[in-house]
N, C-alpha and C positions, 0 to 999 in steps of 0.2 A: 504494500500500500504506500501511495507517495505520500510528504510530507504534506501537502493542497489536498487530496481526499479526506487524508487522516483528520486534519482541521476543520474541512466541513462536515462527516459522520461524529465526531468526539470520538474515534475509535481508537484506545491505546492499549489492544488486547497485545502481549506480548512484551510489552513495555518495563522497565525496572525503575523503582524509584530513581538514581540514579542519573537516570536521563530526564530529571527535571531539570536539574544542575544544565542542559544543554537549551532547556526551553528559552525563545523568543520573550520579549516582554509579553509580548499580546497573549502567550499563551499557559503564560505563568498567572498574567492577568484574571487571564478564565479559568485557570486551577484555582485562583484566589477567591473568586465571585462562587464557585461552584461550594467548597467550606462556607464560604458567606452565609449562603442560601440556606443552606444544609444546617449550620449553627442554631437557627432558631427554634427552639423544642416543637412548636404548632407546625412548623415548615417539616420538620425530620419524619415528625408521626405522621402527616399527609402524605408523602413522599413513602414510609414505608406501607401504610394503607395502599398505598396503587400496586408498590413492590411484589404484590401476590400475582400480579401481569390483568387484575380487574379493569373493567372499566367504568366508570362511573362518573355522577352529574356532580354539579356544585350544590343543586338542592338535595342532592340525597348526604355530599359531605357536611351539610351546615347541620343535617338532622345528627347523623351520626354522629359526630363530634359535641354539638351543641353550642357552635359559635355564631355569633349574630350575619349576616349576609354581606357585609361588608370585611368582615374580619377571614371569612374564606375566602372571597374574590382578591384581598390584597395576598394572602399565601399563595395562590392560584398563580395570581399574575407575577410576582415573583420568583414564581417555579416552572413556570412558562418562558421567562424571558432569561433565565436562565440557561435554558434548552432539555430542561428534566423531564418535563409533562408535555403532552401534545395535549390539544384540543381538538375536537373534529364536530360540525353542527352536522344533526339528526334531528332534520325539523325542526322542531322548535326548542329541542335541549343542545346543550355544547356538551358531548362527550370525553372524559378526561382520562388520561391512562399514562403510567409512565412510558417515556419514550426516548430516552437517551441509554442503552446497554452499558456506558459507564458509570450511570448512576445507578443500573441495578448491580452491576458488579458490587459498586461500592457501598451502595444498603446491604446488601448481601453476608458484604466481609466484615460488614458492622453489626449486625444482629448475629451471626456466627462467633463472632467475638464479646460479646454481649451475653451470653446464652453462653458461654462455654465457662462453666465456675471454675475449671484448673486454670485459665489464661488471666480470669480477670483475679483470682487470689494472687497469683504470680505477680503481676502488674501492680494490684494496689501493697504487696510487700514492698515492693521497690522503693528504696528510700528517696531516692528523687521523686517521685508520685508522693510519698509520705511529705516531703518536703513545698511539695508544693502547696499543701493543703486545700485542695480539693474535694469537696462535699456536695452534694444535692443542690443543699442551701445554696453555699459561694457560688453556684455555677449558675443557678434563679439568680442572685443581684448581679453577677457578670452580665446575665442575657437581658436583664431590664438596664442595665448600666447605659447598654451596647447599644438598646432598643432606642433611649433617649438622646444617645450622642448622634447615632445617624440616621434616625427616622423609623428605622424598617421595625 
């Protein structure tokens, strides 16, 4: 795959960390917006709701979830213009689905890692993790810290 397909699919199946250290601004850029996106707890759990390969509306997410209709359309639209979620109209609903294979790869390795209590015991022994002091809580006023400094 050339280096111009690869950018326009997001496809970096084969890839090593590594070769980020090689990435373009523009494209370190979108690795950076891509965590951005992904950082906001209401973003991550929509993201991994479509992750099952579903498809679904925004009226059926505002039910399930229990967010007022404004507060899904800006997730949405944020997940969208990120390139994670497609939209597709079916009459008179917008059909929602994740649609970028790098973000399912990366839900993926993140609920597998998540979900694995040998990796995350390991992980949170780590005294640099210990060091950081990292909690539930810290990470709620981080993401509200985050929310006020730059909008989203």
């Amino acid at each position: 795959m050339n280096k111009e397909t690869q950018s326009q699919t997001g496809d970096f199946e084969g890839q090593s960390p590594s070769d980020l250290q090689r990435a373009t601004p523009e494209e370190m850029a979108r690795a950076i917006w891509l965590f951005k996106v992904l950082s906001h707890p209401d973003r991550l759990r929509l993201a991994c709701a479509l992750g099952d390969g579903r498809v679904t509306t925004q009226r059926e997410l505002v039910k399930e979830f229990g967010w007022p209709q404004s507060t899904a359309a800006r997730h949405i639209g944020a997940l969208r213009s990120a390139g994670l979620i497609t939209a597709e109209r079916d009459g008179l609903e917008v059909l929602l689905r994740l649609g970028n294979p790098v973000a399912l790869h990366l839900l993926e390795t993140v609920c597998a890692w998540v979900h694995d209590d040998h990796r995350k015991r390991a992980f949170l022994s780590d005294p640099a993790f210990a060091a950081a002091s990292v909690t539930p809580s810290a990470v709620g006023t981080q993401t509200e810290t985050a929310r006020t400094t730059d909008g989203t």
